[in-house]
TORRO-679771 format. One line per field, with one value per residue: residue number from 1; residue in one letter; x, y, z of N, C-alpha, C in turn. Coordinates in Angstrom, 3 decimals, padded with zeros to 6 digits. Example, Ala and Ser with C-alpha at 12.3 -4.5 7.8 and 13.67 -1.06 7.14 Angstrom:
nr = (1  2)
rest = (a  s)
n.u = (013.190  012.850)
n.v = (-005.690  -002.250)
n.w = (007.800  007.080)
ca.u = (012.300  013.670)
ca.v = (-004.500  -001.060)
ca.w = (007.800  007.140)
c.u = (013.200  012.900)
c.v = (-003.300  000.030)
c.w = (007.800  007.870)
This chain:
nr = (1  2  3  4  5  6  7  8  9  10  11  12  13  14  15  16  17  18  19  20  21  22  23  24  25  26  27  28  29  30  31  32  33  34  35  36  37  38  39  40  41  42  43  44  45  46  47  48  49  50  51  52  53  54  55  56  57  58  59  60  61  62  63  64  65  66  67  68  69  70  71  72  73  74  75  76  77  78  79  80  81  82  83  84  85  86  87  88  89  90  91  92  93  94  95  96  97  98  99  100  101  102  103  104  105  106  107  108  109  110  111  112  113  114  115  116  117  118  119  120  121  122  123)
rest = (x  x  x  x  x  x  x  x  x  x  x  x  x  x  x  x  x  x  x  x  x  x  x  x  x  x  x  x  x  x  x  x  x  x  x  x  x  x  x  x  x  x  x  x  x  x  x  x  x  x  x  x  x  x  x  x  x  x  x  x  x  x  x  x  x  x  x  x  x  x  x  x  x  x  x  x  x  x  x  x  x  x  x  x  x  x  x  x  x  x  x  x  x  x  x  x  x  x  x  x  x  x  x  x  x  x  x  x  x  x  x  x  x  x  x  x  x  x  x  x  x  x  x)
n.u = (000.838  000.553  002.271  000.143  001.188  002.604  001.144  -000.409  001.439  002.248  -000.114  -000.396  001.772  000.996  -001.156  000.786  001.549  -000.473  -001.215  001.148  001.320  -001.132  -000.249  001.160  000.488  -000.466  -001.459  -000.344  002.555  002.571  001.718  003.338  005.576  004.896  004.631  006.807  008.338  007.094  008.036  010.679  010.216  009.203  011.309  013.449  011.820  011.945  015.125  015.258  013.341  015.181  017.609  017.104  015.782  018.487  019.936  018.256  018.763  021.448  021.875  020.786  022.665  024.544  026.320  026.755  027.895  030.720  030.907  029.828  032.047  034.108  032.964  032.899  036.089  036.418  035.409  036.809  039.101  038.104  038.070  040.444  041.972  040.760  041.350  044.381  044.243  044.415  041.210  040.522  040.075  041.248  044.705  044.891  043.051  044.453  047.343  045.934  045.103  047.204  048.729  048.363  049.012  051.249  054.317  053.783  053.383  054.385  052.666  053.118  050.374  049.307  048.296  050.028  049.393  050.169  049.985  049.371  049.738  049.409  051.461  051.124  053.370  055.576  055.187)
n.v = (-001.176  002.301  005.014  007.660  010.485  010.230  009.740  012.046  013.721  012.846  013.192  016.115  016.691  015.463  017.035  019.558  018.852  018.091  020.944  021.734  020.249  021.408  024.118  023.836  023.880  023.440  025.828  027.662  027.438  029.096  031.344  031.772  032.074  034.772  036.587  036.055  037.956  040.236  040.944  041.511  044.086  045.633  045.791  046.848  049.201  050.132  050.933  052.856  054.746  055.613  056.524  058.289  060.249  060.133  061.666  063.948  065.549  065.235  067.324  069.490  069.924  070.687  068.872  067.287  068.481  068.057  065.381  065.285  066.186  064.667  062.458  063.905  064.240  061.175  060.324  061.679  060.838  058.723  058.782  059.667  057.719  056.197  057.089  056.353  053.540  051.514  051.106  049.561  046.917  045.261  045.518  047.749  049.553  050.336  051.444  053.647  054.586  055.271  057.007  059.934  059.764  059.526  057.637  054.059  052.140  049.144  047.242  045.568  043.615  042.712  040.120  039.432  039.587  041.147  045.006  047.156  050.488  054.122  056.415  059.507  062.532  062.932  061.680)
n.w = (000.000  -000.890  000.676  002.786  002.531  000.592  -001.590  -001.752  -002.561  -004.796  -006.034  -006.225  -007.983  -010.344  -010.832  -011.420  -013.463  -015.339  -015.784  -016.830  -019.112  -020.256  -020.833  -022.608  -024.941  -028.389  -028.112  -026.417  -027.236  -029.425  -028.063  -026.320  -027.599  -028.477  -026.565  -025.517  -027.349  -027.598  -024.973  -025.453  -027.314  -025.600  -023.888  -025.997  -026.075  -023.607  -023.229  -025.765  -024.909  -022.402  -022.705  -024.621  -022.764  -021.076  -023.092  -023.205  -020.591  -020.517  -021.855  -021.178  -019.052  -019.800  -020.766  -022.388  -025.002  -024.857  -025.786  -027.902  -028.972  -029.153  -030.512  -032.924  -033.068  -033.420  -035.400  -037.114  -037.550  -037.931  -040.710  -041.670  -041.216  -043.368  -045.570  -045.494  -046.179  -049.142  -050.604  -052.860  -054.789  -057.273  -059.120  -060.786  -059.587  -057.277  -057.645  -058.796  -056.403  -055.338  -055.947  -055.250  -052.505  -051.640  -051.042  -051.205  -047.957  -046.657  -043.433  -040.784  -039.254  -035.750  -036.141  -037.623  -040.399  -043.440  -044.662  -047.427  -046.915  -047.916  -046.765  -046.505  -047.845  -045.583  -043.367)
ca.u = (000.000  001.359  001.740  -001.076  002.046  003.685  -000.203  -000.794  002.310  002.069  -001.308  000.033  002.421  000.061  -002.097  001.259  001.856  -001.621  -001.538  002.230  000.320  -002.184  000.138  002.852  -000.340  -000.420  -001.530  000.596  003.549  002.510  001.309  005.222  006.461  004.432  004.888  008.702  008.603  006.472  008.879  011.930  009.952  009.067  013.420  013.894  011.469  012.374  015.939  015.219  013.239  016.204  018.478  016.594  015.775  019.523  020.339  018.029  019.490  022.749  022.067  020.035  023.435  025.706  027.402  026.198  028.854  032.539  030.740  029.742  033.286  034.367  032.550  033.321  037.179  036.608  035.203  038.052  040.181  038.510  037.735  041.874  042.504  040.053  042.165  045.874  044.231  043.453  039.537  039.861  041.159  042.112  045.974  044.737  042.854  045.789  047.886  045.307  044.987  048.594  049.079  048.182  048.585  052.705  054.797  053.133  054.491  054.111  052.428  052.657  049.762  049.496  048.362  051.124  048.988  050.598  048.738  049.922  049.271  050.032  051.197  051.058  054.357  055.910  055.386)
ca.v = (000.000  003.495  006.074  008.680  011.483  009.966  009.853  013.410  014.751  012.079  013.973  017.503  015.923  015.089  018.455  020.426  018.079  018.287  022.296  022.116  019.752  022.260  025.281  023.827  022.636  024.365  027.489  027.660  027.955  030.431  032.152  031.984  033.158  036.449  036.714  036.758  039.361  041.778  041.203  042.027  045.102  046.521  045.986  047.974  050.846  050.996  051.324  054.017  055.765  055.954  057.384  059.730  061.061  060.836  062.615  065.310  065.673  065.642  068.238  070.376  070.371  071.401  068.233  066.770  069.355  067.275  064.006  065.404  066.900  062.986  061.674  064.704  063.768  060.280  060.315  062.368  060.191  057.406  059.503  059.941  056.241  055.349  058.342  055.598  052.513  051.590  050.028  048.803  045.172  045.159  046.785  049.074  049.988  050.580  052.057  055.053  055.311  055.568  057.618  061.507  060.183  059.566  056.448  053.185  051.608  047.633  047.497  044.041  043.741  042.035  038.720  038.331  040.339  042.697  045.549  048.306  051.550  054.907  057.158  060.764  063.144  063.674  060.967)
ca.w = (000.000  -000.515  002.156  002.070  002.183  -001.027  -002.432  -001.943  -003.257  -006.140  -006.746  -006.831  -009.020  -011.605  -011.328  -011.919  -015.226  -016.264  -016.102  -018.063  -021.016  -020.849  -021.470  -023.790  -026.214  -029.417  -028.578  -025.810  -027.603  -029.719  -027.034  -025.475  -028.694  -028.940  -024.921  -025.732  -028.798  -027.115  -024.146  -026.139  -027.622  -024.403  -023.610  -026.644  -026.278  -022.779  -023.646  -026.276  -023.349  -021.263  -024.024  -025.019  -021.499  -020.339  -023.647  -022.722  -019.086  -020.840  -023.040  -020.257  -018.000  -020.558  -021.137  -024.308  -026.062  -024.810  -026.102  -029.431  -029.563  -028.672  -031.552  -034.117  -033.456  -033.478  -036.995  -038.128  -037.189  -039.020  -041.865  -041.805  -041.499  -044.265  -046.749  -045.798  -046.678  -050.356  -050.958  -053.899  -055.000  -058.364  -059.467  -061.421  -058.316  -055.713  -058.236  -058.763  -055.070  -054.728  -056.955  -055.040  -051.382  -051.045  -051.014  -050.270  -047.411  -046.067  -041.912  -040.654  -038.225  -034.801  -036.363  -038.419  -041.805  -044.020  -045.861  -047.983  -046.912  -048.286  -046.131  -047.269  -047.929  -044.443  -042.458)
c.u = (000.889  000.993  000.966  -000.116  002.853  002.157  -000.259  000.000  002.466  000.716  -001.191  001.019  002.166  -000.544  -001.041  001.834  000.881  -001.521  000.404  001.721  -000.248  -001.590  001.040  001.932  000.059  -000.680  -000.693  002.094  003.834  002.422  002.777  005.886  006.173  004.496  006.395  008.642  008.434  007.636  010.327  011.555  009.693  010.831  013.888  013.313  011.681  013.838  016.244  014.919  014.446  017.284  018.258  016.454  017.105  020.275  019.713  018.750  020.979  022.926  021.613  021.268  024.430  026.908  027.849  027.624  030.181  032.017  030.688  031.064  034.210  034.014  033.346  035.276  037.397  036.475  035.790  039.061  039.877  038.025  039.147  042.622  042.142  041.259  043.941  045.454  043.542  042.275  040.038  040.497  041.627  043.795  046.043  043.805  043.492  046.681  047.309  045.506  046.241  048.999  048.964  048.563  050.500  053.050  053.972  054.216  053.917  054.364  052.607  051.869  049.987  049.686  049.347  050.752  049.496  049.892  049.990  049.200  049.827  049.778  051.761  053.003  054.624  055.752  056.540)
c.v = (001.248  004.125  007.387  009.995  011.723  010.352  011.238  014.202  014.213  013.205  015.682  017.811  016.064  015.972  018.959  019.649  018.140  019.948  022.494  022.255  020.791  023.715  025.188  023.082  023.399  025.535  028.340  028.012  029.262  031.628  032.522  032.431  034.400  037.132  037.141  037.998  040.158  042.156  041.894  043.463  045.861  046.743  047.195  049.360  051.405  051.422  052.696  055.193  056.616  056.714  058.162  060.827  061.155  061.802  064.129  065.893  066.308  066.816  069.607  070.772  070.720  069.942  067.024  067.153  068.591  066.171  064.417  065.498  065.306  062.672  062.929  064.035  062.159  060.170  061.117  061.455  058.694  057.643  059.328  058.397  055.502  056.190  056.914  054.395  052.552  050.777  049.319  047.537  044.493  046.150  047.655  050.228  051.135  051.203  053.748  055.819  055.677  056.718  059.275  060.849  059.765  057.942  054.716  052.268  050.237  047.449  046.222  044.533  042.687  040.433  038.567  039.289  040.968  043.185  046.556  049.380  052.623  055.874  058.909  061.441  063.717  062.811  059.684)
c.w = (000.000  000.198  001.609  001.781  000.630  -001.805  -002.596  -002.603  -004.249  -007.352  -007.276  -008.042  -010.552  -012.175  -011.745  -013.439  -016.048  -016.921  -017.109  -018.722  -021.289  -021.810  -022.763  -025.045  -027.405  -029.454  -027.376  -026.076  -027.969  -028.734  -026.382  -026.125  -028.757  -027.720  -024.745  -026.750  -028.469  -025.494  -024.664  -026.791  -026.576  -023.670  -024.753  -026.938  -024.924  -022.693  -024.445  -025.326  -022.577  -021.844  -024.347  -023.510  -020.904  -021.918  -023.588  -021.221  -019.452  -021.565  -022.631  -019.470  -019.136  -020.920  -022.092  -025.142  -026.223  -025.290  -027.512  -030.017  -029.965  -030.202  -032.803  -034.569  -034.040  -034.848  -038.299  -038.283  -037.736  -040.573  -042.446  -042.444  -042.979  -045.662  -046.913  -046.060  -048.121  -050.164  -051.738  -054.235  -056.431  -058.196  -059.648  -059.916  -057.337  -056.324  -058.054  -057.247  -054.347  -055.065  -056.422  -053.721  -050.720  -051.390  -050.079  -049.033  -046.598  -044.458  -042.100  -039.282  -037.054  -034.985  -037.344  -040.385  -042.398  -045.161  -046.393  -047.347  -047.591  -047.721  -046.930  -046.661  -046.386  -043.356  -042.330)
């Protein structure tokens, strides 16, 4: 005979397996998929939220201006970088691009890579 303690928790057992089945049926899933999406959309509009309100804050105390300045240099600076490497991947290519910006000269990078660059008159 089993003990009525094992019975009862056998039985709660069973109800919390019945109410899984019930949720993981077919519409259940779906239901967990569109439960996640809208969860991940409420992460990314409260994210935007918060961005936008500490960019107003930032921009209310005066200190918006040294970050912009931050980014303005930064994108000089890969504006600059993009001017010593050639794009293009034909000869005729790398030739042209050599051709106004100074002597090309051969970096080896960390892993071991080497590129051409051309660094302009003076460096």
């Amino acid at each position: 005979m089993i003990d009525p303690d094992l019975k009862t928790e056998l039985e709660k057992l069973n109800e919390n397996l019945a109410e899984i089945k019930k949720k993981t049926g077919s519409a259940g899933i779906w239901r967990s998929f569109f439960n996640g999406m809208f969860s991940a959309l409420g992460y990314v509009a409260g994210l935007a939220i918060i961005v936008v309100i500490l960019g107003w804050i930032l921009q209310k105390t005066g200190l918006l201006k040294p970050f912009e300045d931050q980014v303005g240099n930064f994108t000089d600076l890969v504006n600059s970088a993009k001017k010593l490497i050639p794009t293009g991947q034909t000869p005729s290519d790398n030739q042209n691009a050599q051709q106004g910006s100074g002597t090309p000269t051969i970096v080896t990078l960390p892993n071991g890579q080497q590129i051409q660059v051309n660094l302009p008159k003076g460096y």
